[in-house]
C-alpha positions in Angstrom: 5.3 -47.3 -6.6 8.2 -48.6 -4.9 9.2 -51.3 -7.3 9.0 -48.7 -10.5 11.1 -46.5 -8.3 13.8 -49.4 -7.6 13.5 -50.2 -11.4 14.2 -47.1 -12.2 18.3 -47.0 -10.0 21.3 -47.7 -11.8 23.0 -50.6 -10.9 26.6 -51.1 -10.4 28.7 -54.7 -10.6 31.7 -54.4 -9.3 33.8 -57.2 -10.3 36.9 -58.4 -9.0 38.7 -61.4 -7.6 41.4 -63.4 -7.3 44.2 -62.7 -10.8 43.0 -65.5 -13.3 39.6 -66.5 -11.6 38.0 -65.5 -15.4 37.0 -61.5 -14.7 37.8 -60.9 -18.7 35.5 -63.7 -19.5 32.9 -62.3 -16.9 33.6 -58.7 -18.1 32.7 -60.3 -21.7 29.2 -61.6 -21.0 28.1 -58.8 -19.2 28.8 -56.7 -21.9 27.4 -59.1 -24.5 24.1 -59.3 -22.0 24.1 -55.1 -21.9 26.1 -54.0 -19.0 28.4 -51.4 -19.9 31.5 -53.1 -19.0 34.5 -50.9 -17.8 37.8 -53.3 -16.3 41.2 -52.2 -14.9 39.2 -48.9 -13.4 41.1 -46.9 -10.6 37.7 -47.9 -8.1 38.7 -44.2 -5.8 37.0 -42.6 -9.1 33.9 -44.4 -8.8 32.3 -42.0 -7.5 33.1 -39.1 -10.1 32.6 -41.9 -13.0 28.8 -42.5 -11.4 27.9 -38.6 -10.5 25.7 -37.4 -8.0 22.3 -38.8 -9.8 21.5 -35.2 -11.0 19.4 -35.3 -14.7 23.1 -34.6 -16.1 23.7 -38.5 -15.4 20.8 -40.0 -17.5 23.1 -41.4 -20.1 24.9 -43.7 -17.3 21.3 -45.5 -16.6 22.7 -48.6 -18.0 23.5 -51.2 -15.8 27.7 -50.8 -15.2 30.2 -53.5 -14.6 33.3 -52.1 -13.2 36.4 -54.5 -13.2 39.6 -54.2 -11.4 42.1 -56.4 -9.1 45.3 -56.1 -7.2 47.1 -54.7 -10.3 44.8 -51.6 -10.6 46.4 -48.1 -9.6 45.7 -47.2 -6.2 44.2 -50.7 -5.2 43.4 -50.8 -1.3 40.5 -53.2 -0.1 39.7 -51.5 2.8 39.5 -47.7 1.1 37.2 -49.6 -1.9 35.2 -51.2 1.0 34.2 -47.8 2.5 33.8 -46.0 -0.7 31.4 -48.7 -2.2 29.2 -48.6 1.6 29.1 -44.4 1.2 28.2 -45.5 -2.6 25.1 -47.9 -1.4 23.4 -45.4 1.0 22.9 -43.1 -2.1 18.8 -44.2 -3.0 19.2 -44.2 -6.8 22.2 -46.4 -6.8 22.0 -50.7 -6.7 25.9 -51.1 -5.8 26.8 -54.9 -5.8 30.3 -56.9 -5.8 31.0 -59.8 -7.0 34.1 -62.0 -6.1 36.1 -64.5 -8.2 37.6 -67.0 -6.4 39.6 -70.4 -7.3 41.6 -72.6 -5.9 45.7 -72.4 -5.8 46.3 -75.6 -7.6 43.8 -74.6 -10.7 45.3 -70.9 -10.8 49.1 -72.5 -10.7 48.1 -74.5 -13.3 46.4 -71.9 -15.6 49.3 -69.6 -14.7 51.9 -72.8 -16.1 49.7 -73.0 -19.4 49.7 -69.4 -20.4 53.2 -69.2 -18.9 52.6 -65.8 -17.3 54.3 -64.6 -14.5 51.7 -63.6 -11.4 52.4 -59.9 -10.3 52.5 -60.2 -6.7 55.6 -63.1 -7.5 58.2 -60.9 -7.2 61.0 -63.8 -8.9 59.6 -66.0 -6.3 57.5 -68.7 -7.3 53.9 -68.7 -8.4 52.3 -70.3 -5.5 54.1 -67.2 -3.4 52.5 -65.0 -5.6 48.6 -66.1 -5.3 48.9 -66.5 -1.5 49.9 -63.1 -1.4 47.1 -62.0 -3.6 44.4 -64.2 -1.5 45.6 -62.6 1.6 45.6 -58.7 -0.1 42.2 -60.1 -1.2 40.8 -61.5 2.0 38.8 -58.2 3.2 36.4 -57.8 -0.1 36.0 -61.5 -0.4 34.4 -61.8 3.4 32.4 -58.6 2.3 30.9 -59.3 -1.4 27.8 -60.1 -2.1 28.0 -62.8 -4.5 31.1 -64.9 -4.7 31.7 -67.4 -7.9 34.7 -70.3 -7.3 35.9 -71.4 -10.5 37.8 -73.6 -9.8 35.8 -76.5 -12.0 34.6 -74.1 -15.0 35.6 -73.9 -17.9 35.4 -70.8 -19.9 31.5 -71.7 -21.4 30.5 -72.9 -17.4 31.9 -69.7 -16.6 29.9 -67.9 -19.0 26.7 -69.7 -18.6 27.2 -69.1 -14.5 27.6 -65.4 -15.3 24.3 -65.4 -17.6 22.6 -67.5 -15.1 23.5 -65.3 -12.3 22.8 -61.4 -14.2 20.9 -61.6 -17.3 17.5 -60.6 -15.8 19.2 -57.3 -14.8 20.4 -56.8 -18.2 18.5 -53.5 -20.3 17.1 -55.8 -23.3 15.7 -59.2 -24.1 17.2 -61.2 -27.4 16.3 -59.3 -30.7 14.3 -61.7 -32.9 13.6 -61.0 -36.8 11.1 -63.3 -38.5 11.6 -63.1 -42.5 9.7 -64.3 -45.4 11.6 -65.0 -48.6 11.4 -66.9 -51.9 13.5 -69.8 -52.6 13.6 -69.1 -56.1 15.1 -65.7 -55.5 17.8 -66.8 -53.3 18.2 -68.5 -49.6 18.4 -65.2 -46.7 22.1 -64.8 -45.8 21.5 -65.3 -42.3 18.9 -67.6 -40.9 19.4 -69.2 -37.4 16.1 -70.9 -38.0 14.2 -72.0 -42.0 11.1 -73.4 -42.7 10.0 -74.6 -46.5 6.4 -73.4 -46.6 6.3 -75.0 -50.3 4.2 -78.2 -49.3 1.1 -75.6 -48.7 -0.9 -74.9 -51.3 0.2 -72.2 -53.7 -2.1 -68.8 -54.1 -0.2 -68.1 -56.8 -1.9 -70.6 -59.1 -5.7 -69.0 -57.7 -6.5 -66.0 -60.4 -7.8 -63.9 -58.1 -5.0 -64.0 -55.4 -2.2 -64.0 -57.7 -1.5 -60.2 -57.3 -2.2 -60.3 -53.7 -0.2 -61.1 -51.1 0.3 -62.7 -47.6 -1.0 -59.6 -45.9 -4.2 -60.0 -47.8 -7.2 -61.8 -45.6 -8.6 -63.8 -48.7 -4.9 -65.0 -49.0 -4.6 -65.9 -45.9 -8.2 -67.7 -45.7 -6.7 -69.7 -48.4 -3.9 -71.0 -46.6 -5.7 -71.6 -43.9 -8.1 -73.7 -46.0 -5.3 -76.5 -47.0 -5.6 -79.4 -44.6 -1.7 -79.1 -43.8 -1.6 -75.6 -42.4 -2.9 -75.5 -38.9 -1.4 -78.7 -37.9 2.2 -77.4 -39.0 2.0 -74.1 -37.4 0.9 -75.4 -34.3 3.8 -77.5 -34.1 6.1 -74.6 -35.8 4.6 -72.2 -33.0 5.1 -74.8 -30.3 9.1 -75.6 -31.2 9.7 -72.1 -31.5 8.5 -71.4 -28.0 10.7 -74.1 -26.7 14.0 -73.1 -28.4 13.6 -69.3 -28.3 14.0 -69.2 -24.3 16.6 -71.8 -24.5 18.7 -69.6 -26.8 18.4 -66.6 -24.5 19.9 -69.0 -21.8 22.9 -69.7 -23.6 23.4 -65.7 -23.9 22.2 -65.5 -27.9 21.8 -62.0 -28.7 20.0 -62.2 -31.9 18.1 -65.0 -33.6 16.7 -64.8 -37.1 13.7 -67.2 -38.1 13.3 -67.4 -42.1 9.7 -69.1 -43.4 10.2 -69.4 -47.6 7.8 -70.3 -50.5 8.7 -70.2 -53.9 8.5 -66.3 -54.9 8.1 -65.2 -51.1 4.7 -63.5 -51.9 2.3 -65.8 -50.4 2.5 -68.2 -48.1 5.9 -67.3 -46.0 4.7 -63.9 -45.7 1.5 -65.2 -44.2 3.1 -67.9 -42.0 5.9 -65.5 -40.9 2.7 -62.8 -40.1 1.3 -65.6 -37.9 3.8 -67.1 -36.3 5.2 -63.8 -35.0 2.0 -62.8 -33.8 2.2 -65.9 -31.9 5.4 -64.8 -30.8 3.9 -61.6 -29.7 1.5 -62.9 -27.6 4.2 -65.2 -25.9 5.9 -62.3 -24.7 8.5 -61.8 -27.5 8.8 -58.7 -29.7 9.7 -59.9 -33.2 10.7 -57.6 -36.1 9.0 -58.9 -39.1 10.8 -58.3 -42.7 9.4 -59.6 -45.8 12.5 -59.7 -48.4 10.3 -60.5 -51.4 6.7 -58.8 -50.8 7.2 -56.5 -53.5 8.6 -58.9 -55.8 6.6 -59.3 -59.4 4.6 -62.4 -59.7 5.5 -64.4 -62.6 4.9 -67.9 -63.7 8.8 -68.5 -64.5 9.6 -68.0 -61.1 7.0 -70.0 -59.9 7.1 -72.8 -62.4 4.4 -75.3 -63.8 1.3 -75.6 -61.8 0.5 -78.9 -60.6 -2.3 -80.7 -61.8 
């Protein structure tokens, strides 16, 4: 009961840190992982943006990042301190902040690439400019929960740190789409992943199965039948299950596997049936689209029969 009741509170990133520490790029994965990402917002309206967890607030159940820094209006670290602890007593409400940090030599030198001037500078030089920020800064740094130096990332480290660190709180898993097609109809526009099912032994050329398809079970316990099928999908199954988690890592939203046969009637449908019931049972929930199910069967499309 408890855990379905903590599930169930909306949780708030605040994100902030030192100017140039990489809160766009963390901003930019959150959103692309499902947070609904809001930067530069005046934090003393937190509490109106949030509501008082009334049933007028279910569309805000979404996680929320929440970005600002010294240059937002009204910026104060010890007023944001006390308004996020008044925030984190309220029980349907996960409030969390985390800092940026990096170090004044890697921040001068970002700031010399881009050639920007740093805010707090004032004409002087940028060096004055960050240790005034670090020592605005000081209070919420001692006080966040998670703090992230940057100093040796690069923009994909960054990203990956950021993934690493919030993905599990994010709304949704990666969306996978298995397809089945046929080759001599045209290769799928999109396909992350494609498998030839050609070297399996063609329905088409069975009298019987020729108007059936994939779906059908005496297609499917012809497939079956060929001596190459189930040592292929065990090890189609097998790499699958190995790259799929691996792509979720690296913060890909979507991946789309394609399985193709020669009119996409027979045995991609059935290979992409299997393999995303595999799927299923691995904890993944595929969407399965055959392109060419409905397709006529005709001999010029699948050419000569082999003898």
């Amino acid at each position: 009961m408890s855990c379905d009741s903590a599930d169930s509170r909306q949780r708030i990133l605040l994100v902030t840190g030192l100017l140039g520490a990489g809160k766009t790029t963390a901003l930019r994965v959150l959103e692309d992982l499902g947070w609904e990402a809001i930067d530069n917002f005046p934090v003393r309206l937190l509490d109106r943006l949030i509501g008082d967890g009334g049933s007028g607030n279910g569309d805000l159940k979404a996680p929320m990042a929440i970005g600002f820094d010294s240059r937002t209006r009204g910026f104060d670290p010890v007023e944001i301190i006390q308004l996020v602890k008044q925030l984190a007593t309220r029980d349907d409400l996960i409030v969390t902040t985390l800092f940026l940090d990096c170090a004044d030599h890697e921040l001068e030198r970002r700031y010399n690439e881009t050639r920007r001037r740093h805010p707090l500078a004032q004409g002087l030089p940028v060096s004055a400019g960050i240790a005034a920020e670090r020592e605005l800064l000081a209070p919420l740094r001692r006080w966040a929960d998670a703090v992230i130096t940057t100093t040796d990332f690069n923009s994909n480290e960054l990203q990956q740190a950021i993934r690493d660190r919030f993905a599990h709180e994010a709304p949704g898993q990666m969306t996978v789409t298995v397809n089945s097609f046929g080759f001599a109809r045209g290769l799928p526009p999109v396909a992350d992943l494609l498998f030839d099912m050609r070297f399996l032994d063609n329905p088409h050329w069975v009298p019987e199965l020729r108007d059936q398809t994939g779906k059908d079970s005496a297609v499917g316990d012809h497939i079956r039948r060929d001596p190459a099928f189930a040592a292929s999908f065990s090890q189609i199954r097998d790499l699958l299950l190995l790259l799929l988690p691996r792509y979720e890592a690296q913060g890909k939203s979507y991946v789309n596997i394609a399985f193709g046969c020669t009119g996409g009637r027979h045995r991609s449908v059935f290979m992409a049936e299997q393999i995303a019931q595999a799927l299923r049972e691995a904890g993944f929930s595929p969407t399965v689209l055959h392109r060419n199910l409905a397709s006529r069967a005709a001999e010029m499309i699948e050419g000569a029969q082999q003898t």
